[in-house]
Phi, psi and omega in degrees: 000148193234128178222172206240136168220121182257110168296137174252116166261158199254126156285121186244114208279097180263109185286151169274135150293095150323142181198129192240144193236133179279165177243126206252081198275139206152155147258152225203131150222207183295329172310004229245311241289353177285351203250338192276301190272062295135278189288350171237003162313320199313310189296176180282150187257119178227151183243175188246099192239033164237096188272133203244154152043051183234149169259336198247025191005029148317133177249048197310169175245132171212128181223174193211161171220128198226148215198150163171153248232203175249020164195037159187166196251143199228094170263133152213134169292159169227132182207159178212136193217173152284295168295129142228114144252154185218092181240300176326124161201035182236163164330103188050032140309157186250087188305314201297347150314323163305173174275138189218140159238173203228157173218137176258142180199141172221178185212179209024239161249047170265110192281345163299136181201149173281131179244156226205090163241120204238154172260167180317339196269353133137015179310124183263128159273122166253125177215160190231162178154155168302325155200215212276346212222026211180044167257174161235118173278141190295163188278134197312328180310332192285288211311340173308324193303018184244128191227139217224147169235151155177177187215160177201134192267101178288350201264099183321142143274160193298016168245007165080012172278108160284183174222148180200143171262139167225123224243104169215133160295077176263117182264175216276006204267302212286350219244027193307346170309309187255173184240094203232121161243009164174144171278338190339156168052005197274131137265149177235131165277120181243142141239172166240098236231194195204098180231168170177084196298340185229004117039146110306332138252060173347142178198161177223136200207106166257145158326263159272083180017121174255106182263063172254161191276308181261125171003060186253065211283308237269070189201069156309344177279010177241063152242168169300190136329049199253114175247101177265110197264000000 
């Protein structure tokens, strides 16, 4: 007697986060930026609402709004919290202690991608690498080049939550890997994240879903989209 054994393969259909960034024509500086965040009130908001690795289901609310020019990429957070501290206030410092938000970015078919972190105050950490154990810090001078407005509301709202914005210019020089002379048509993969380690209430708050058991942003194969139109 002869028997058949048919293997069922199972596929498991995982959607990519989309995320589309507009074009802003024009060069932009620091002077710009009260004008910058204006134009990029405009855009679409999308939020980072996947709270990771919590015992206390604390939440803060965070969105982003995203843009970019004909040298440089145009981010602004939007946050609401119980805690904001901002005490970091030199170049790659270790802003994720701080209330801090974060962009993760790689470009092309580079399996390396940059992470890009600031405290309210627009202090930047920058770094490039494959993953969490494997960065090279971008140079503080590159990373200056980057310039932030941002305000923070100290004072609660009735849910007892402050608030702070932060409005930021990166320009495509700090990006020292690639040689990016317009993003125009482009995608890139990314996240976007929400931390603050020393905190009172510490959180981890992602874009796009991260499925690790232990604390990680540095896991690329969970980043989005970035479709530069």
């Amino acid at each position: 007697m002869s028997f058949w054994y048919i293997e069922t393969e199972i596929i498991y259909k995982t959607t990519v986060k989309e995320v589309y960034a507009q074009f802003i024509l024009g060069t932009y500086n620091e002077n710009d930026l009260d004008e910058l965040s204006a134009l990029v009130n405009k855009e679409k908001k999308y939020a980072i609402d996947n709270l990771l690795w919590s015992d206390t289901g604390y939440f803060p609310s965070v969105s982003f709004s995203i843009a970019y020019t004909e040298d440089a990429i145009v981010l602004k957070y939007y946050v609401k919290e119980l805690h904001s501290r901002a005490i970091y206030t030199s170049a790659n410092d270790p802003v994720y202690k701080d209330s801090c938000v974060e962009l993760f970015i790689g470009f092309d078919d580079d399996s390396n991608y940059y992470n890009l972190e600031f405290n309210a105050l627009g202090t930047a950490l920058v770094g490039f690498g494959k993953d969490r154990n494997e960065r090279k810090a971008i140079p503080d001078d590159k990373v200056g080049n980057i310039k932030s407005s941002g305000n923070i509301n100290s004072t609660p709202d009735s849910t007892g939550f402050n608030s702070w914005e932060l409005t930021l210019l990166i320009p495509f020089d700090v990006f020292i890997y690639h040689d990016i002379k317009s993003l125009k048509g482009t995608m890139s993969k990314a996240n976007f994240f929400k931390c603050g380690d020393e905190l009172p209430e510490p959180h981890f708050i992602s874009w796009s879903n991260i499925d690790s058991p232990v604390p990680d942003f540095h896991l690329s194969q969970f980043f989005g989209t970035i479709k530069f139109v």
